[in-house]
LOTORRO-502052 format. One line per 4 residues: their letters; for each residue x, y, z of N, C-alpha, C. Coordinates in nm, 3 decimals. Each point is the difference from the previous one (the first is absolute). Layout:
a> X/Y/Z/X/Y/Z/X/Y/Z ~ ...
END
This chain:
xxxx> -0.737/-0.865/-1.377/-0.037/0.135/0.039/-0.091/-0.006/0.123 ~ 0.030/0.094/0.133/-0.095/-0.001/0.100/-0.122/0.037/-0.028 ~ -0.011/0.106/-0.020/-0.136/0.034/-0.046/-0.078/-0.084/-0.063 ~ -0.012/-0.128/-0.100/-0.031/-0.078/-0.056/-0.033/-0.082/0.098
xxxx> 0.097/-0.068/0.079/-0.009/-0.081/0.070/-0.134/-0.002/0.097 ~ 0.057/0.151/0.066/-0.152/0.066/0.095/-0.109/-0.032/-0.052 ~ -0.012/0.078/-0.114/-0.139/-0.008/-0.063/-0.115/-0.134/-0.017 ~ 0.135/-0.087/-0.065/-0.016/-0.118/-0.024/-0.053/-0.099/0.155
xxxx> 0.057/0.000/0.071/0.037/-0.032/0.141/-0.164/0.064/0.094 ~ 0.006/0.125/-0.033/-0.098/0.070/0.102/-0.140/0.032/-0.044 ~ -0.108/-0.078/-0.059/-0.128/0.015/-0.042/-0.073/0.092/0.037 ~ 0.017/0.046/0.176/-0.153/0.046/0.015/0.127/0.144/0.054
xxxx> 0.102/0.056/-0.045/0.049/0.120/0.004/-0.073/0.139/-0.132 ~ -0.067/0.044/0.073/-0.037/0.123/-0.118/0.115/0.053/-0.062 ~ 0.116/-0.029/0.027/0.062/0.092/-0.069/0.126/0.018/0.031 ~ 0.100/0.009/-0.128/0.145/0.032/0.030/0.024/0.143/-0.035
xxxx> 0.042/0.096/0.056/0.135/0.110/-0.053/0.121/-0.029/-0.010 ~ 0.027/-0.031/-0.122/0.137/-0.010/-0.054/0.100/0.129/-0.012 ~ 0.076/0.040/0.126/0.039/0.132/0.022/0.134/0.026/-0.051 ~ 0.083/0.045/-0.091/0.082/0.005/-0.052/0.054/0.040/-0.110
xxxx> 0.089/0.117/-0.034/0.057/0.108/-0.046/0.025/-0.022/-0.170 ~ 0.048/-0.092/-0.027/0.014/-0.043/-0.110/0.103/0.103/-0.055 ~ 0.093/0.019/0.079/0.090/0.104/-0.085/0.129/-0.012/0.051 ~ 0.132/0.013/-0.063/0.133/-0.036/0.055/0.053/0.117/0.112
xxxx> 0.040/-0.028/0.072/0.085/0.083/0.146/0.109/0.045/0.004 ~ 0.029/0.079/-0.053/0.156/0.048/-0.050/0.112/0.004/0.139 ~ -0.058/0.023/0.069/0.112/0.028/0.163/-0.048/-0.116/0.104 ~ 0.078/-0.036/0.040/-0.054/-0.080/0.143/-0.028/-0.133/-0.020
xxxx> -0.035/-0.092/-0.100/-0.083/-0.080/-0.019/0.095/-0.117/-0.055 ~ 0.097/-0.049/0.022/0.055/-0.143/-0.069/-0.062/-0.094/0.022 ~ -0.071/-0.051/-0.131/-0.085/-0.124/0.016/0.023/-0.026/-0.147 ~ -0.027/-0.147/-0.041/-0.061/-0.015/-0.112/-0.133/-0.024/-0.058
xxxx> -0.021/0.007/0.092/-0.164/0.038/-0.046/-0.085/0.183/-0.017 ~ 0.160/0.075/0.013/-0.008/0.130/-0.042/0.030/0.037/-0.155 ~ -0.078/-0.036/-0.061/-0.069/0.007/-0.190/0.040/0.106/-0.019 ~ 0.068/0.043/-0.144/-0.076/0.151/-0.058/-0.117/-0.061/-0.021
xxxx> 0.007/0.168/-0.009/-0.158/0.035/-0.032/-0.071/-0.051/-0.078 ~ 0.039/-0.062/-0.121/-0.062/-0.081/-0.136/-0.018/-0.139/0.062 ~ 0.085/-0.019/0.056/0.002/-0.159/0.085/-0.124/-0.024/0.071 ~ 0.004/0.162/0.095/-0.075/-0.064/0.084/-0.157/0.052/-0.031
xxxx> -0.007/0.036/-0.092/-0.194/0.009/-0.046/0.032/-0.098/-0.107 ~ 0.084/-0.098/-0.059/-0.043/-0.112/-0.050/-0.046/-0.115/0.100 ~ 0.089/0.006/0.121/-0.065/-0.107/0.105/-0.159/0.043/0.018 ~ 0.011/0.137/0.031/-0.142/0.052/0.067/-0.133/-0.015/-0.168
xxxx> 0.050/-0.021/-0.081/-0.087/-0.021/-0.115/-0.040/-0.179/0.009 ~ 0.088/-0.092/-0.010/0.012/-0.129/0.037/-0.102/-0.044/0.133 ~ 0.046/0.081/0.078/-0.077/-0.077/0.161/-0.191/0.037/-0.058 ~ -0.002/0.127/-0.013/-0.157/0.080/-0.012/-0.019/-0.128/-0.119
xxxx> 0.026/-0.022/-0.080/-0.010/-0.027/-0.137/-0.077/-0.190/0.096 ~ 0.142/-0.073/0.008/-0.074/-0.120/0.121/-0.126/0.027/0.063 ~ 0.027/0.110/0.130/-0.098/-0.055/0.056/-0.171/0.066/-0.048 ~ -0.008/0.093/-0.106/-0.106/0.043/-0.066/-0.044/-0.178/-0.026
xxxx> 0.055/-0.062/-0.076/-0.060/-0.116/-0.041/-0.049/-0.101/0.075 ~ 0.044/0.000/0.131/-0.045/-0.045/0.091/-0.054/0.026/0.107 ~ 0.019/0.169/0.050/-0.083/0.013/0.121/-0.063/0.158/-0.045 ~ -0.018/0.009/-0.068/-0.054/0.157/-0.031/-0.109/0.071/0.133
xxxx> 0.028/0.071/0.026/-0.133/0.079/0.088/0.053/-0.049/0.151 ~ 0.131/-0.059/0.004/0.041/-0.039/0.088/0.111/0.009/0.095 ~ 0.060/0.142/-0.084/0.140/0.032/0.037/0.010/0.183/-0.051 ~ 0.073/0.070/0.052/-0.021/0.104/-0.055/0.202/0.063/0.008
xxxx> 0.040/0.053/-0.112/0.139/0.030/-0.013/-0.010/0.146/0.081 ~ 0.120/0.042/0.065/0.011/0.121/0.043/0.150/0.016/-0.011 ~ 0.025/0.076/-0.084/0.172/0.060/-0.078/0.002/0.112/0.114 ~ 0.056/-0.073/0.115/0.071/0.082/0.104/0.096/-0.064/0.082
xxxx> 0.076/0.072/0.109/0.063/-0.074/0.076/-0.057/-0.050/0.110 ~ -0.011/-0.109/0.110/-0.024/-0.049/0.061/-0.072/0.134/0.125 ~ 0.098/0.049/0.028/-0.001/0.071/0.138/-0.090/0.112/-0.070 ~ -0.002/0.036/-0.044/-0.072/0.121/-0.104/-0.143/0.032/-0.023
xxxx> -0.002/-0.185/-0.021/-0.155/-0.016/-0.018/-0.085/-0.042/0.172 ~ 0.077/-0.040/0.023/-0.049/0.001/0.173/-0.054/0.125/0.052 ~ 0.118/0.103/0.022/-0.002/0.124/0.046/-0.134/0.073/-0.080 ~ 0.006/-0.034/-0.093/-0.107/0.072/-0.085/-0.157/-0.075/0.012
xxxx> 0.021/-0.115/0.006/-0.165/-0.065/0.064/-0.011/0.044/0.139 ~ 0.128/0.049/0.098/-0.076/0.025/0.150/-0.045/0.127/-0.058 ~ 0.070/0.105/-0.031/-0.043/0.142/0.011/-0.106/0.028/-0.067 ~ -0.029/-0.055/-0.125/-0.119/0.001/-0.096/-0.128/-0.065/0.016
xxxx> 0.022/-0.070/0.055/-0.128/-0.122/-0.002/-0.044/-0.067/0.151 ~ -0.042/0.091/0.090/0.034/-0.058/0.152/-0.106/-0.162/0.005 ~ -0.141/0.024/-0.138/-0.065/-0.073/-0.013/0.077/-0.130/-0.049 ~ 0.122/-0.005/-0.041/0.060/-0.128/-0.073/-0.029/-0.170/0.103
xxxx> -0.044/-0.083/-0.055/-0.064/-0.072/0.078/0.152/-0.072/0.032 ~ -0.015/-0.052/0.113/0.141/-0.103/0.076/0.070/-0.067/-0.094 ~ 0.114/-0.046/-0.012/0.033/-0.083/-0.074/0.048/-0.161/-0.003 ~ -0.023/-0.075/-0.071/0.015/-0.097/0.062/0.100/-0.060/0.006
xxxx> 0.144/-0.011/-0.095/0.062/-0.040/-0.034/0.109/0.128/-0.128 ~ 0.134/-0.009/0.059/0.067/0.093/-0.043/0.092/-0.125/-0.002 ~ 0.098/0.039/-0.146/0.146/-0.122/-0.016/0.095/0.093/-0.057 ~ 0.079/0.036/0.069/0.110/0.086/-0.063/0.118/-0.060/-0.087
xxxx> 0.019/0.027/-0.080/0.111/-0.027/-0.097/0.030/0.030/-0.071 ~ 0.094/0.141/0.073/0.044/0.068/-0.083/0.175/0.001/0.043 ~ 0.046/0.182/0.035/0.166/0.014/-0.002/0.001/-0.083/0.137 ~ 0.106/-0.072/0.029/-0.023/-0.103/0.081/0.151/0.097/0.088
xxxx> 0.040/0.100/0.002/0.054/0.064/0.071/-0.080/0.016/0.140 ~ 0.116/-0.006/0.128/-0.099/0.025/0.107/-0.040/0.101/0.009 ~ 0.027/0.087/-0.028/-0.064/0.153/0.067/-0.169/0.002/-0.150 ~ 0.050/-0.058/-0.086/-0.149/0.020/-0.103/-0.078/-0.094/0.084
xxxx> -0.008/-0.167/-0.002/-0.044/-0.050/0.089/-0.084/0.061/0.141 ~ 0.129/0.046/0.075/-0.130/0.067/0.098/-0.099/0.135/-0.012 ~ 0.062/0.096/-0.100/-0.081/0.126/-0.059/-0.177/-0.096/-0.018 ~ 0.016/-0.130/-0.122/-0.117/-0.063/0.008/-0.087/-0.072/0.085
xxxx> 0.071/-0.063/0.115/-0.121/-0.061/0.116/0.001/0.089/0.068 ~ 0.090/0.176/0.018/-0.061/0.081/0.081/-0.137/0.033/-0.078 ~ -0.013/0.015/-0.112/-0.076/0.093/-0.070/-0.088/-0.093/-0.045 ~ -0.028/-0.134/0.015/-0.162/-0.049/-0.036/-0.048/-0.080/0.095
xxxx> 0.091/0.016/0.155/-0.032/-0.092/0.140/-0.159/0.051/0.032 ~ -0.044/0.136/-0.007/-0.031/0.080/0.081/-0.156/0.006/-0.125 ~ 0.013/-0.079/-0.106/-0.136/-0.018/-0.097/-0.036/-0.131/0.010 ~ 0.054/-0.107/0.080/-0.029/-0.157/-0.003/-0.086/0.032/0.069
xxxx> -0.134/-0.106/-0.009/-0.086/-0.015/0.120/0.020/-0.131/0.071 ~ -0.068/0.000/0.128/0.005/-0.111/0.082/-0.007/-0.162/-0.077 ~ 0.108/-0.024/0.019/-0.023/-0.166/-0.052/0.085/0.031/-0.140 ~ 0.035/0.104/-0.017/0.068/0.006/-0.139/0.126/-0.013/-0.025
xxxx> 0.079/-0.045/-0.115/0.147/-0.042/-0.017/0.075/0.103/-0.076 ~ 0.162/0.035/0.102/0.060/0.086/-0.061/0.127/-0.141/-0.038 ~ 0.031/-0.004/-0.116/0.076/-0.099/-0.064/0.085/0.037/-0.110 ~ 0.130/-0.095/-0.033/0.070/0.056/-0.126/0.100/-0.136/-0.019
xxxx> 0.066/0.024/-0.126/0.090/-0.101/-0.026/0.182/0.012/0.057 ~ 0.069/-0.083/-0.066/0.149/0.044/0.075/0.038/0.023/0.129 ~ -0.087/-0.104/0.095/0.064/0.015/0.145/0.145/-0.065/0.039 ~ 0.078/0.099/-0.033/0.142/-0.022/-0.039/0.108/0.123/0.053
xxxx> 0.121/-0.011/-0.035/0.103/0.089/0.071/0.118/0.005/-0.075 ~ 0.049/0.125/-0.054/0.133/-0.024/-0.063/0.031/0.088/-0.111 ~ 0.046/-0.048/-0.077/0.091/0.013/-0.163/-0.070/-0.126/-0.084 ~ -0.106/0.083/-0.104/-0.006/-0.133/-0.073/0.020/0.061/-0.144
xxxx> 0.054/-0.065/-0.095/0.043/0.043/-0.134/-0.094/0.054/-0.083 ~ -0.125/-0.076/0.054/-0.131/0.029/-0.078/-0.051/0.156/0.030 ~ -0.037/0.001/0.144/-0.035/0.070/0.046/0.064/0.149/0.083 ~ 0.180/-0.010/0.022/0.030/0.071/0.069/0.018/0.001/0.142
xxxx> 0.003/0.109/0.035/-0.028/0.006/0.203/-0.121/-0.059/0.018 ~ -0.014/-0.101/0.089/-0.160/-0.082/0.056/0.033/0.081/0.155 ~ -0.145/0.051/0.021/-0.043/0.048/0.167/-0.094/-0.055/0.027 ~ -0.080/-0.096/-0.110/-0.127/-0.024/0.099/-0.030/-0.050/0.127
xxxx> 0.099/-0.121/0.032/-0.009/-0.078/0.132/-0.013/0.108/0.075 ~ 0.081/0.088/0.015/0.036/0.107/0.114/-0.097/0.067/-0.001 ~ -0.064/0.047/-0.100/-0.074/0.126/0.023/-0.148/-0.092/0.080 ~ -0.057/-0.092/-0.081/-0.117/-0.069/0.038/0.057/-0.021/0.122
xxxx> 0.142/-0.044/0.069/-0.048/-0.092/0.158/-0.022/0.134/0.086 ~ 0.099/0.138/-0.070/-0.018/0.113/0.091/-0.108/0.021/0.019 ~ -0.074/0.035/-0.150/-0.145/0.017/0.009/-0.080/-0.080/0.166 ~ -0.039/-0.097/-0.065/-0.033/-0.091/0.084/0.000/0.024/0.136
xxxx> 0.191/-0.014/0.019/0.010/-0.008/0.159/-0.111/0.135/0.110 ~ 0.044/0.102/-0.093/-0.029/0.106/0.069/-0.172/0.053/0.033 ~ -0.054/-0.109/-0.053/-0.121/-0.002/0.022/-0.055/-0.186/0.043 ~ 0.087/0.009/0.026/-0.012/-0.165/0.065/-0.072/-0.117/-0.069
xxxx> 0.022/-0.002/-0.140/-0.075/-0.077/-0.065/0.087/-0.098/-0.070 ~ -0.077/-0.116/-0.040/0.059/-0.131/-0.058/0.074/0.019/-0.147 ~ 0.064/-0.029/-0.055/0.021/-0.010/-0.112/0.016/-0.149/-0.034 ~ -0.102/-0.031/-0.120/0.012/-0.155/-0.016/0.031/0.007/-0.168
xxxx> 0.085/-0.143/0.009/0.094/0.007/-0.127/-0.067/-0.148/-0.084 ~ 0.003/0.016/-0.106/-0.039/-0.121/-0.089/0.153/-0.133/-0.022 ~ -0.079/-0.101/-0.036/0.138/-0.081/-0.012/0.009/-0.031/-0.177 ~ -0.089/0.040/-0.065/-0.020/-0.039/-0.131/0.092/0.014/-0.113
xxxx> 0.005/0.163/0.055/0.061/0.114/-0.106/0.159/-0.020/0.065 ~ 0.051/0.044/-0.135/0.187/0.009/0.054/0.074/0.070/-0.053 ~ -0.001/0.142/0.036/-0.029/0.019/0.178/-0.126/0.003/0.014 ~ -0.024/0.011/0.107/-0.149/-0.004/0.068/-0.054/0.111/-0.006
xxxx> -0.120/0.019/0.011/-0.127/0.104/0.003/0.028/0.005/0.173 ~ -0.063/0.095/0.016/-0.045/0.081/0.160/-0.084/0.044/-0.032 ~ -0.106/0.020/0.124/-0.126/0.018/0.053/-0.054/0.074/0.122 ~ -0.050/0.082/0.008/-0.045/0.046/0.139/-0.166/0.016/0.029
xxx> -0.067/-0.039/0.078/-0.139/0.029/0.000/-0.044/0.077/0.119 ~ -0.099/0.063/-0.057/-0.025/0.158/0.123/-0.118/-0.071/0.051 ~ 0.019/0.043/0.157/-0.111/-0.069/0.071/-0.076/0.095/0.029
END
């Protein structure tokens, strides 16, 4: 699990938002990682359930969609402090993909990482339509920035850092 990993991984981070809906998508959405509904608040019972035991006071759940909760920290909270680190992984469709680095580019602060998993392209059985490659290099290009890819993961993670 990423989030685990982070946590585990990142000591002196105050803090994760774990941003995500926990509820099945009836239109639009072929994935398998699209749960009913019972499915998917047993995962979301499981993960809280982990990382309570290990990182409590250290992560905070938010049962929303990605772009949702963005839009709603700019308009609500102009005080919301920078962020440091955002990892998307979610509908790995391109057009969802870019809805999300449009919508949390613009809350990173300087030196901060907009990042996600599945830097990839295609038809995958698991997952469905993949857009991420595309959407991240569009992203990217059009603001002239790097996109750097991990060799670890397979497929690889992508990365972008705001200067």
């Amino acid at each position: 699990e990423i989030a685990e990993r982070i946590l585990e991984d990142w000591k002196t981070s105050p803090g994760l938002y774990l941003v995500d809906p926990y509820i099945h998508i009836w239109k639009g959405y072929d994935d398998a990682a699209n749960l009913s509904d019972k499915d998917h608040q047993l995962v979301f019972e499981g993960l809280r359930e982990r990382l309570q035991k290990r990182f409590e006071g250290r992560f905070v759940f938010v049962r929303d969609f990605s772009h949702s909760f963005a839009a709603r920290v700019q308009k609500e909270d102009p005080n919301f402090p920078p962020v440091a680190l955002v990892f998307v992984d979610a509908n790995r469709a391109k057009e969802a993909v870019s809805r999300d680095l449009e919508s949390w580019w613009p809350l990173i602060g300087a030196g901060g990482v907009l990042a996600g998993a599945e830097y990839s392209e295609g038809i995958n059985a698991q997952f469905g339509k993949i857009g991420v490659m595309s959407a991240v290099d569009e992203f990217a290009r059009q603001r002239g920035l790097k996109v750097w890819v991990t060799t670890r993961e397979s497929p690889p993670f992508w990365y972008i850092v705001k200067q």
